[in-house]
ZADO-1210 file (C-alpha; in nm, 4 decimals, padded with zeros to 6 digits):
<atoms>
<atom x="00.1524" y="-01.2908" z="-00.1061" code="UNK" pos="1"/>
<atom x="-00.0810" y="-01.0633" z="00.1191" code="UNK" pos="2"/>
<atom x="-00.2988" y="-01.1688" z="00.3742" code="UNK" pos="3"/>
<atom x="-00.6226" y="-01.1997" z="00.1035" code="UNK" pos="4"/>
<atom x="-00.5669" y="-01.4315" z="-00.1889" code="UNK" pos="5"/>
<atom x="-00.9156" y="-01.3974" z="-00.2871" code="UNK" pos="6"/>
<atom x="-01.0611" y="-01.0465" z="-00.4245" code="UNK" pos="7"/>
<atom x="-01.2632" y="-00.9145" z="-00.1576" code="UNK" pos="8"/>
<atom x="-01.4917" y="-00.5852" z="-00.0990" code="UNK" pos="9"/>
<atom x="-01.5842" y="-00.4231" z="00.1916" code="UNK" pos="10"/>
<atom x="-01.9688" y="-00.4120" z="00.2750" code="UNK" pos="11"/>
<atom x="-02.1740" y="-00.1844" z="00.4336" code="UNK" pos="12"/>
<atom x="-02.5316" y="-00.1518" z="00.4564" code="UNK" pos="13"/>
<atom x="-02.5571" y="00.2156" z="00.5786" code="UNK" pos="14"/>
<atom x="-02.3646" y="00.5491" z="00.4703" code="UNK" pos="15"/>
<atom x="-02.0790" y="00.6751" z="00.6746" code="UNK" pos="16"/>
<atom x="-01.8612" y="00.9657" z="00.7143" code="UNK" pos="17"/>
<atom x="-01.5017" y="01.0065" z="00.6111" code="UNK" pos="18"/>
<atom x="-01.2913" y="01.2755" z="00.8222" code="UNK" pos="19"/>
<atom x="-00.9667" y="01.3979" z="00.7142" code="UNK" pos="20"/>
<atom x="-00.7431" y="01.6046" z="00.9627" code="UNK" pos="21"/>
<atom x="-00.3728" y="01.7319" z="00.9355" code="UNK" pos="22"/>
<atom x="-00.1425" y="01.9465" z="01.0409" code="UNK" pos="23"/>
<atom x="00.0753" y="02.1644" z="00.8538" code="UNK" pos="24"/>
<atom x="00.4202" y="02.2760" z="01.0006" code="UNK" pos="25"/>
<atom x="00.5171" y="02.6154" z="00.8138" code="UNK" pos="26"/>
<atom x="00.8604" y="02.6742" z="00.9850" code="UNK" pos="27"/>
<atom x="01.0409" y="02.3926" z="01.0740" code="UNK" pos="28"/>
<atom x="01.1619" y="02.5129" z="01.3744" code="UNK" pos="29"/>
<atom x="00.8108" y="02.4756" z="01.4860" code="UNK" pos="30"/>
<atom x="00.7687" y="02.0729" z="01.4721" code="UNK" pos="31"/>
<atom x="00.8292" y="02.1303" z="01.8609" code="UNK" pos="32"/>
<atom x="00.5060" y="02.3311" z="01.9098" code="UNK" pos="33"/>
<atom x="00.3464" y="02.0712" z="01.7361" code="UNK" pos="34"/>
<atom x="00.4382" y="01.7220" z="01.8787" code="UNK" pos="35"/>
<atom x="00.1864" y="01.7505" z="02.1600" code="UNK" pos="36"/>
<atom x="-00.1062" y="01.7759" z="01.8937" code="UNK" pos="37"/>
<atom x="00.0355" y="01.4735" z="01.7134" code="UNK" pos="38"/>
<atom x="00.1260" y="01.2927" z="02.0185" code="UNK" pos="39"/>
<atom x="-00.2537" y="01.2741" z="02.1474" code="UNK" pos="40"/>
<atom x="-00.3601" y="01.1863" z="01.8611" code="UNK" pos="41"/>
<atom x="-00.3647" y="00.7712" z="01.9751" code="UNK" pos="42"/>
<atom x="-00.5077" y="00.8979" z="02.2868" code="UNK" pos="43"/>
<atom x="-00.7919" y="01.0209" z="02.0819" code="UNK" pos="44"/>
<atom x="-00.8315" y="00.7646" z="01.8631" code="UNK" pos="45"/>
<atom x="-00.8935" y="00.5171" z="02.1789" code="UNK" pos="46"/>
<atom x="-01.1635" y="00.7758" z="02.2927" code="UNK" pos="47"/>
<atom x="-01.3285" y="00.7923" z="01.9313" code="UNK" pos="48"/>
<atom x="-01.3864" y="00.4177" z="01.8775" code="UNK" pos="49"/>
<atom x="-01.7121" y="00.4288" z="02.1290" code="UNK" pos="50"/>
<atom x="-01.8159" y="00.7393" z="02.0175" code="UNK" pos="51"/>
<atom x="-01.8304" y="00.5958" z="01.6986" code="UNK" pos="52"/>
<atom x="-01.5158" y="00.5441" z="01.4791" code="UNK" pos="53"/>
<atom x="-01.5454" y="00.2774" z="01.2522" code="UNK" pos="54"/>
<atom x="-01.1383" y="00.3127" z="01.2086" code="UNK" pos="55"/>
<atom x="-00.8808" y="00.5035" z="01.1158" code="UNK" pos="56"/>
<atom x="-00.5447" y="00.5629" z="00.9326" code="UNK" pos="57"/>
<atom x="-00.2362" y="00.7684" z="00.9612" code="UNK" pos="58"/>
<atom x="-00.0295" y="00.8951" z="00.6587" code="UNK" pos="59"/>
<atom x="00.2860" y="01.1224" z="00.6262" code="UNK" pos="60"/>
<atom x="00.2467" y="01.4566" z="00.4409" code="UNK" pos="61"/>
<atom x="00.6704" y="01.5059" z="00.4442" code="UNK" pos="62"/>
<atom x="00.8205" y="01.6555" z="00.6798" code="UNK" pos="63"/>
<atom x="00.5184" y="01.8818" z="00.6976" code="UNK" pos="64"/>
<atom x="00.2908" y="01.6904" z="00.9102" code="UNK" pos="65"/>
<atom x="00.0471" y="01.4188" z="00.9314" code="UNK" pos="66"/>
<atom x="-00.2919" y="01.3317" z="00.8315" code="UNK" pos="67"/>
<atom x="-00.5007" y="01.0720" z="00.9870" code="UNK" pos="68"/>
<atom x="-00.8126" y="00.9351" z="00.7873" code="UNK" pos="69"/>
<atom x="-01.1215" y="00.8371" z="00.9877" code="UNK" pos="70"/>
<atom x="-01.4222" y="00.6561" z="00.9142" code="UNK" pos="71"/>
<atom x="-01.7449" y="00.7419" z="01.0905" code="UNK" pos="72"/>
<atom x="-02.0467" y="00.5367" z="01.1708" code="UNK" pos="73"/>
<atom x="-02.1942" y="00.8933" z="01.1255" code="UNK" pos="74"/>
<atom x="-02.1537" y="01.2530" z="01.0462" code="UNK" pos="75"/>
<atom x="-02.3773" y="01.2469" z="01.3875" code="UNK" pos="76"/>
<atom x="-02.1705" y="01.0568" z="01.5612" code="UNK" pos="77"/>
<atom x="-01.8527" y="01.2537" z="01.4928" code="UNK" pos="78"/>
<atom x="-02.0481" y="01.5879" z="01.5642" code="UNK" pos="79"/>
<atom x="-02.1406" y="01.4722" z="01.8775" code="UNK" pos="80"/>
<atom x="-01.7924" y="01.3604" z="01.9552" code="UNK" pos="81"/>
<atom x="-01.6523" y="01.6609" z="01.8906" code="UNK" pos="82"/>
<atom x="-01.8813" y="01.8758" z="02.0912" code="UNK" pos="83"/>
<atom x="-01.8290" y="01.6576" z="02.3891" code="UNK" pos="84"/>
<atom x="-01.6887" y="01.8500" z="02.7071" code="UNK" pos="85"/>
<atom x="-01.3739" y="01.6900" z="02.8850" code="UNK" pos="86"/>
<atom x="-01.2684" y="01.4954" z="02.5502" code="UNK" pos="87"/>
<atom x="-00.8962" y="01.4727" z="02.5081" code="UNK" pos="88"/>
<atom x="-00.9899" y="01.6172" z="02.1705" code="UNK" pos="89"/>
<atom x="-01.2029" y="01.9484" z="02.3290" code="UNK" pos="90"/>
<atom x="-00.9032" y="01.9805" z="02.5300" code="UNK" pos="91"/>
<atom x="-00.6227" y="01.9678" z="02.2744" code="UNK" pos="92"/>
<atom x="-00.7992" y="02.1631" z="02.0487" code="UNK" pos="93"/>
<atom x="-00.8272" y="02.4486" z="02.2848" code="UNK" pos="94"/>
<atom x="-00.5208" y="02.4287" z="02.3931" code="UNK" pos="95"/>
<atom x="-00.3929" y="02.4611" z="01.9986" code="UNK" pos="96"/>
<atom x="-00.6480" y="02.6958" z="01.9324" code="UNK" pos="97"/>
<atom x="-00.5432" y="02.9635" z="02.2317" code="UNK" pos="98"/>
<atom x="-00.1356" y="02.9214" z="02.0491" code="UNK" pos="99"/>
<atom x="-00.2299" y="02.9328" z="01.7284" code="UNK" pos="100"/>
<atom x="-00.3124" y="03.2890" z="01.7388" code="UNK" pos="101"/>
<atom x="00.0153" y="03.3988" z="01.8232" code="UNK" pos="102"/>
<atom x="00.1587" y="03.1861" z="01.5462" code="UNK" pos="103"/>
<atom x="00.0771" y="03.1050" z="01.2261" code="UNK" pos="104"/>
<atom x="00.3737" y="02.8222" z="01.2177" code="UNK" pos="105"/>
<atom x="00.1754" y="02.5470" z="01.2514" code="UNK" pos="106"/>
<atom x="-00.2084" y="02.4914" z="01.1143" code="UNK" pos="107"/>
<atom x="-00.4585" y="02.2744" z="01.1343" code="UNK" pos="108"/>
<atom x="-00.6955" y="02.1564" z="00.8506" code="UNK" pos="109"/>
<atom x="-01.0132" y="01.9125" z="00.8337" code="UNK" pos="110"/>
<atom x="-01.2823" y="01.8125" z="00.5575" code="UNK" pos="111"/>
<atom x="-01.5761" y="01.5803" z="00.6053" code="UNK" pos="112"/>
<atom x="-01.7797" y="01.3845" z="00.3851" code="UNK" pos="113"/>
<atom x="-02.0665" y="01.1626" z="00.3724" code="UNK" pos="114"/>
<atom x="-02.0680" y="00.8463" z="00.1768" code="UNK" pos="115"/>
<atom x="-02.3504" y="00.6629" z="00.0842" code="UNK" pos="116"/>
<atom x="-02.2044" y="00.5204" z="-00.2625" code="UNK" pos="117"/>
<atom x="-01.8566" y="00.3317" z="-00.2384" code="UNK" pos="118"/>
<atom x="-01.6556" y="00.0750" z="-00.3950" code="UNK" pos="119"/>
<atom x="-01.3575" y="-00.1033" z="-00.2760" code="UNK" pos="120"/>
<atom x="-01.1570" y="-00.4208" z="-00.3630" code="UNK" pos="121"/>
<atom x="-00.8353" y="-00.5995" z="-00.2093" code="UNK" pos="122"/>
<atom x="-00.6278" y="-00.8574" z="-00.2956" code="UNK" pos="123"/>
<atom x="-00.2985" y="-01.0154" z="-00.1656" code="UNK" pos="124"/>
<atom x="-00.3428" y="-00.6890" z="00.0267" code="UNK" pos="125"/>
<atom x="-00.4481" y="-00.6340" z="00.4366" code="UNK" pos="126"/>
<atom x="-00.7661" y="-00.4578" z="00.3579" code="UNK" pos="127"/>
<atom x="-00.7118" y="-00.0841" z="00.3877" code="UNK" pos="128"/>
<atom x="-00.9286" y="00.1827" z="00.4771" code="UNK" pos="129"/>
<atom x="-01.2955" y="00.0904" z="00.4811" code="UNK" pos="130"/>
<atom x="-01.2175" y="-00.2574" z="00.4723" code="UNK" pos="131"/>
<atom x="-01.0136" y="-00.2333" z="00.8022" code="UNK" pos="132"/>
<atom x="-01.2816" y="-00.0522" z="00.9816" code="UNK" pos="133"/>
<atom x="-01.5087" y="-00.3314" z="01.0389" code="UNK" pos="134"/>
<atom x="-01.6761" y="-00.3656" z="00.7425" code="UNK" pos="135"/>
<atom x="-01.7609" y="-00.6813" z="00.6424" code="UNK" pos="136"/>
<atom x="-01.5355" y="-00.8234" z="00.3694" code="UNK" pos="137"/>
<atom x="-01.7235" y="-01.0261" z="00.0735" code="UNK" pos="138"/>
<atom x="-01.6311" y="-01.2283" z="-00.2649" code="UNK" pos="139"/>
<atom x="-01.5372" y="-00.9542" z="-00.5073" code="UNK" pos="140"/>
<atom x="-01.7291" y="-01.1777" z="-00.7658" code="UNK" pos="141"/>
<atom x="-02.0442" y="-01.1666" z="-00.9546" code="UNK" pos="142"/>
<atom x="-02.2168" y="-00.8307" z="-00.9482" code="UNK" pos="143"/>
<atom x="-01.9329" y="-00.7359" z="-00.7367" code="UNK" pos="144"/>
<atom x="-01.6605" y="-00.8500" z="-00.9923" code="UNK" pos="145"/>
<atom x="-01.6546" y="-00.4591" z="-01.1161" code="UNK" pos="146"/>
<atom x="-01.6102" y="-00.0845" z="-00.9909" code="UNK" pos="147"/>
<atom x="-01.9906" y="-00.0572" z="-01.1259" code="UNK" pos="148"/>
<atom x="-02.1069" y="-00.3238" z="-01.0088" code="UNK" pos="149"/>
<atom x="-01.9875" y="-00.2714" z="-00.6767" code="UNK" pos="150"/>
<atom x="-02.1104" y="00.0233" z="-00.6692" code="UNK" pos="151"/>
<atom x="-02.5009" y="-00.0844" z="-00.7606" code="UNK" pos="152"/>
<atom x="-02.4820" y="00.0468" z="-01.1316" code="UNK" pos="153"/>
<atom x="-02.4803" y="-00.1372" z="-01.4551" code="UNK" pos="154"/>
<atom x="-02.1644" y="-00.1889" z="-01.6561" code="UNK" pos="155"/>
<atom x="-02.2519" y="00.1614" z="-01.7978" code="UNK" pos="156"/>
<atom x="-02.2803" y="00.3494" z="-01.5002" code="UNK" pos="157"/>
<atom x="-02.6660" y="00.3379" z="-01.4829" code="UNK" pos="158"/>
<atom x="-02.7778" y="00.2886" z="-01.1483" code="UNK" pos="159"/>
<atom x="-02.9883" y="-00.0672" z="-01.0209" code="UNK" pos="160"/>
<atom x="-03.3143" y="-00.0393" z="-00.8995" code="UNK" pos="161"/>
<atom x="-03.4242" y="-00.2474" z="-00.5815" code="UNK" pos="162"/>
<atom x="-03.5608" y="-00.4933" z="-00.7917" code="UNK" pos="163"/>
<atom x="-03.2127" y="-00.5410" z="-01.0561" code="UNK" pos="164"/>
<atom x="-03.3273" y="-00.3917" z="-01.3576" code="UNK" pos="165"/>
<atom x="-03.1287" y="-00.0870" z="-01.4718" code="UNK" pos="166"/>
<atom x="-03.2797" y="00.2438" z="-01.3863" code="UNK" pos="167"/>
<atom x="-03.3995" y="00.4912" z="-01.6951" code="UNK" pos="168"/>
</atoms>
């Protein structure tokens, strides 16, 4: 059994941004000119969580590298994080930046998006992602009890309107 033996959802009343970031290790040889990236990366993640990070995850792309998942109170918020002076992150980055022109060994990649439409649902599970980054778990029951549903639209995919009837 997992921590949740009910189904729950995550809840969130406002939109959010999702960053994704990773680093790719061409030549294995090169993990070495990589480790002080990925080592700073907890160091960063401490210095987000003010600036705005709802949470975040790690995962393992093989031997290649990592990728950490982020959730954002705000594409603002991360912008402005990111174009902070005297960050760890402004720092790393420039430090990566100024190497990784003499080698293309090791790369960096990012994407962003902007969520204003989710769903989610755990059970016998931690929650994961979204869930664990403060949202606010609720009963996966009700209008909730499916992907539509908890995601505002009919059984048919046909959005609600703020007053529960199903829009044209």
């Amino acid at each position: 059994m997992g921590e949740n033996d009910d189904r729950v959802s995550a809840a969130r009343d406002e939109g959010f941004g999702v960053f994704l970031v990773g680093m790719r290790i061409d030549r294995l040889r090169a993990v070495r000119g990589g480790l002080p990236v990925a080592a700073a990366a907890p160091r960063m993640v401490r210095e987000q969580a003010p600036a705005g990070l709802l949470g975040s995850r790690y995962l393992r792309d093989g031997w290649q590298g990592p990728t950490i998942v982020q959730y954002w109170a705000s594409f603002e918020a991360l912008e402005r994080y990111v174009a902070a002076p005297g960050t760890e992150h402004r720092r790393r980055w420039q430090r990566f930046d100024a190497r990784a022109a003499e080698s293309d060994a090791i790369g960096i990649w990012h994407e962003t998006s902007l969520v204003e439409s989710y769903e989610t649902v755990y059970r016998h599970v931690p929650p994961h992602g979204l869930g664990a980054a403060g949202s606010e778990l609720v009963p996966a029951d009700a209008e909730r009890e499916t992907a539509a549903g908890r995601l505002g639209r009919d059984p048919d995919g046909a959005p609600f309107t703020p007053d529960g009837e199903v829009s044209g």
